[in-house]
C-alpha positions in Angstrom: -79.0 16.4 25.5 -76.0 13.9 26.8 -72.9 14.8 26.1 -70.8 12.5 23.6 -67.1 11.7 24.4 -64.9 11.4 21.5 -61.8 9.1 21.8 -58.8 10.9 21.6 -57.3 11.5 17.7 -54.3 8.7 18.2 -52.0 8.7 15.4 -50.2 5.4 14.9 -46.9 6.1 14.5 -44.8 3.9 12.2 -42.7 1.2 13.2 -38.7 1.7 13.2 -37.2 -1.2 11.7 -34.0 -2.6 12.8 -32.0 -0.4 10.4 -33.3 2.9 11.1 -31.9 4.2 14.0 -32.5 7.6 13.7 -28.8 8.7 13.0 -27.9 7.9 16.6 -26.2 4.7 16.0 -24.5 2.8 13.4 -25.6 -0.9 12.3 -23.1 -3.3 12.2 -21.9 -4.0 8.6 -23.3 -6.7 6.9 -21.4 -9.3 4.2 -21.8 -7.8 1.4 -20.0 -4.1 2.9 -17.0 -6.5 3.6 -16.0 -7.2 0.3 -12.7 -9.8 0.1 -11.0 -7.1 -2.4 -11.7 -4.8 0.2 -14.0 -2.3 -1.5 -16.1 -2.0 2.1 -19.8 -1.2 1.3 -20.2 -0.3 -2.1 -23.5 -1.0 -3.9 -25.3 -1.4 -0.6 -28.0 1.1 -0.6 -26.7 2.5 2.3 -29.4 5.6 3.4 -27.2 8.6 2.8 -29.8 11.2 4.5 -28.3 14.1 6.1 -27.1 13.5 9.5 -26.7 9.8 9.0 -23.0 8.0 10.0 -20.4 7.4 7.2 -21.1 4.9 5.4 -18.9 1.3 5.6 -16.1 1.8 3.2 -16.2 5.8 2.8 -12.9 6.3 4.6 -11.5 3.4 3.5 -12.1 5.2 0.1 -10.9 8.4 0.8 -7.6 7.2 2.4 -6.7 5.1 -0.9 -7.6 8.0 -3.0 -5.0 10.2 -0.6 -2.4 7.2 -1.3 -2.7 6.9 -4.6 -2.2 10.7 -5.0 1.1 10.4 -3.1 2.2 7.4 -5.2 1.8 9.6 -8.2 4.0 11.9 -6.8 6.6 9.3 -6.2 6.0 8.1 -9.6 6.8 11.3 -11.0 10.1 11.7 -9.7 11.2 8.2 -10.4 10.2 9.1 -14.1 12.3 12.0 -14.0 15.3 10.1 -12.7 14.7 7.5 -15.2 14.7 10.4 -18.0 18.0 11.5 -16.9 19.6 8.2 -17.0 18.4 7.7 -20.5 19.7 10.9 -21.7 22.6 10.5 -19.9 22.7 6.5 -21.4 22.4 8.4 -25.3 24.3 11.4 -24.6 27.6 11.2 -26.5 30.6 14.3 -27.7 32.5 15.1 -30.5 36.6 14.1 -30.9 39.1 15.9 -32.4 38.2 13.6 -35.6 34.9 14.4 -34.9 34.1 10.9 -33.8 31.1 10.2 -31.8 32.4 9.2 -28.5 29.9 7.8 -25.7 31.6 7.8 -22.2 29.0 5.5 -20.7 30.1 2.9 -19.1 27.1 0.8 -17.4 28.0 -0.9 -14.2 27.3 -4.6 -14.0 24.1 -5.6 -11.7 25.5 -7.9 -8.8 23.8 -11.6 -8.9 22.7 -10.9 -4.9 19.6 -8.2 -7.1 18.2 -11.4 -8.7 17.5 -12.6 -5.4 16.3 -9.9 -3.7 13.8 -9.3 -6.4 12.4 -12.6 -5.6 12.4 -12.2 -2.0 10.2 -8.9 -2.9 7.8 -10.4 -4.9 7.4 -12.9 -2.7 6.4 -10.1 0.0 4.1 -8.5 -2.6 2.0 -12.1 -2.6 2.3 -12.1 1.7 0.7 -8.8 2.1 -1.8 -9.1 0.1 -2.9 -12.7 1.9 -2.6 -10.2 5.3 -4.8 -7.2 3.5 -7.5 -10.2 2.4 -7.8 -11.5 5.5 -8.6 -7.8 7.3 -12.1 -8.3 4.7 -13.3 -11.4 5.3 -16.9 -10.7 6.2 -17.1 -13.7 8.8 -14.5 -12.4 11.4 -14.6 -8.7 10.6 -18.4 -9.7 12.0 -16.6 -11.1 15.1 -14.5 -8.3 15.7 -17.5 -5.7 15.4 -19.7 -7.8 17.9 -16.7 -7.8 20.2 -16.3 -11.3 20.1 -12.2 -11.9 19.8 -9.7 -10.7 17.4 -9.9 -13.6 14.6 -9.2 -10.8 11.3 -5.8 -9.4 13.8 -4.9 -12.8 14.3 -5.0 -14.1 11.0 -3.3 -11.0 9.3 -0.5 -10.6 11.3 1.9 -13.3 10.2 1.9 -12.9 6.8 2.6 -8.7 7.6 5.1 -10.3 9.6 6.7 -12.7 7.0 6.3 -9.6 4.9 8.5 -7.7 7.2 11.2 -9.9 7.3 11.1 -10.4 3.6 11.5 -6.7 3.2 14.1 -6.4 5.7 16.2 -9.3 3.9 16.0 -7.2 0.8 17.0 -4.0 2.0 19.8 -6.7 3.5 20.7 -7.7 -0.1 20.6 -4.0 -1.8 23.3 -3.3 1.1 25.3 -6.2 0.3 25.2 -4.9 -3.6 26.4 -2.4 -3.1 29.6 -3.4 -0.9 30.2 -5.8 -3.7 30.5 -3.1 -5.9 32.7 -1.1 -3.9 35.0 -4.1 -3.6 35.2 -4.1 -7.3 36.1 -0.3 -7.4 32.8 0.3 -8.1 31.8 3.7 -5.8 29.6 6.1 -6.7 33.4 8.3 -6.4 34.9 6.3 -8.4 32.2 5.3 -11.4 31.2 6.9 -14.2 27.9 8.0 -15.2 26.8 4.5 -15.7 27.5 3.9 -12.1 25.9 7.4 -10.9 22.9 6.5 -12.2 22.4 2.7 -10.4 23.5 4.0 -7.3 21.0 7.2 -7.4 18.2 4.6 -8.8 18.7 2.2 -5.8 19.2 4.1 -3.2 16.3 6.2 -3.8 13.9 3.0 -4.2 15.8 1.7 -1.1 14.4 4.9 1.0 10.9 4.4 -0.3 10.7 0.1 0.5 11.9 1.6 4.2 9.3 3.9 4.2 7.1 0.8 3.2 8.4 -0.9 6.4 7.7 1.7 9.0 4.1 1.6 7.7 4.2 -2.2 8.0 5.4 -1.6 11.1 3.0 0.8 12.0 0.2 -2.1 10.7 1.1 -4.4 13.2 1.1 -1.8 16.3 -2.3 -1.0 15.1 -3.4 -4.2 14.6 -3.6 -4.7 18.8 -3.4 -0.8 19.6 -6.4 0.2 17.7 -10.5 -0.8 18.9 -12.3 0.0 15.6 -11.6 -3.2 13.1 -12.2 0.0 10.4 -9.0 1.8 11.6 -6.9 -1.7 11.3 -8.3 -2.5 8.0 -7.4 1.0 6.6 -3.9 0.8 7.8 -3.3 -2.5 6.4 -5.3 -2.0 3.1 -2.7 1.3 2.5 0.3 -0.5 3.6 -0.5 -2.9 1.1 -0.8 -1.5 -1.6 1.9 1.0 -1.2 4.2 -2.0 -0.9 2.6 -3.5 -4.4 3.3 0.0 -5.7 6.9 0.1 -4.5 7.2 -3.7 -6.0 5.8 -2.8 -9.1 8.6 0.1 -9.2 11.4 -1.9 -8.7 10.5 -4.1 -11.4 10.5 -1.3 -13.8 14.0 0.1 -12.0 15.8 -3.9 -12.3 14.4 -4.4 -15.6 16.3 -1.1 -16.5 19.8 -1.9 -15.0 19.7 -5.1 -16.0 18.6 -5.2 -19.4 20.0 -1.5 -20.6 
């Protein structure tokens, strides 16, 4: 009887598709991961099996969420300096007539603080042109294909005109205050009134030049960092610390001004 040869059992194997990579590489992000607000991939039925790469926008994510917390805290204590300055605004003693006297005496806000606060807002409108510009899904395409720097180069003069805005208002609280202590206005020298503008100012001063190192820190990164995801994060939390720290002083010169 002949013998019959069988064909080998071949198994067609299925056929990897552009996307599936095995875990071993990313794929470049498409247009909808890079939204314009910035959100970075959300909605895009990314495959989240294990051993597969971040997906776009999940450190951008956890880096605002790690901001934010922080901001909270800084909120906090400016609310707690704000209750002592109200308390200290209503707090009034007894006379020998037992006459309610209130020894505050509120210290005038210099003219220079309505033009700082323009200057600030006006920086709170640049750098969030500079933080759109690190989303656009056009040149953030460039930049992951290696092919030039167009999201850098369109960001960094607006964080740069946002820079110098800040700057010029740290200029102006400066020049506040050495009106003031022309006028005999020191924090020595004033009463409680006074205390409690210098405390509130000086303290939203440190924070705005916290703002500016990480402005500063936006821009180094901008040309000393590869990965367009590390720039965009840096710029996307300078931002909105800075709107934070606008939105603050708002609160803080609506307060002096208007107590």
């Amino acid at each position: 009887m002949p013998t019959t040869i069988k064909p080998p059992n071949l198994e067609r194997r299925p056929r990897r598709s552009v996307e599936d990579d095995g875990g071993n590489s990313r794929r470049p992000p498409n247009g909808h991961d890079l939204k314009r607000t910035g959100g970075g991939g959300d909605n895009d039925n990314w495959d989240n099996r294990p051993g597969r790469p971040h997906r776009p926008g999940q450190r951008l994510i956890s880096y605002r969420l790690g901001l934010f917390f922080a901001l909270g805290a800084v909120l906090l204590f400016f609310t707690g300096l704000v209750s002592v300055f109200s308390v200290t605004q209503s707090a009034a003693r007894l006379d020998a007539y037992n006459h309610a006297i209130n020894a505050w005496l509120p210290a005038a806000v210099p003219p220079i603080l309505w033009l700082t606060t323009a200057l600030l807002l006006l920086s709170s409108v640049t750098v969030e042109i500079a933080r759109r510009h690190m989303f656009q899904p056009i040149d953030a395409m460039e930049e992951w294909f290696g092919l030039g720097h167009p999201v850098s180069r369109r960001a960094l003069p607006w964080l740069l005109a946002t820079l110098v805005l800040g700057s010029l208002f740290l200029a102006g609280q400066w020049l506040a205050w050495h009106q003031l202590a022309l006028q005999g206005v020191t924090f020595r020298t004033s009463g409680a009134g006074g205390h409690s503008f210098y405390i509130l100012t000086c303290a939203h001063a440190i924070h705005l030049a916290a703002g500016i190192i990480a402005l500063i820190a936006a821009v180094v990164g901008l040309f000393a960092f590869r990965s367009v995801e590390d720039r965009q994060i840096l710029v996307d939390c300078a931002a909105w610390y800075w709107h934070a720290i606008t939105a603050l002083w708002l609160c803080l010169f609506t307060l002096l001004a208007f107590r």
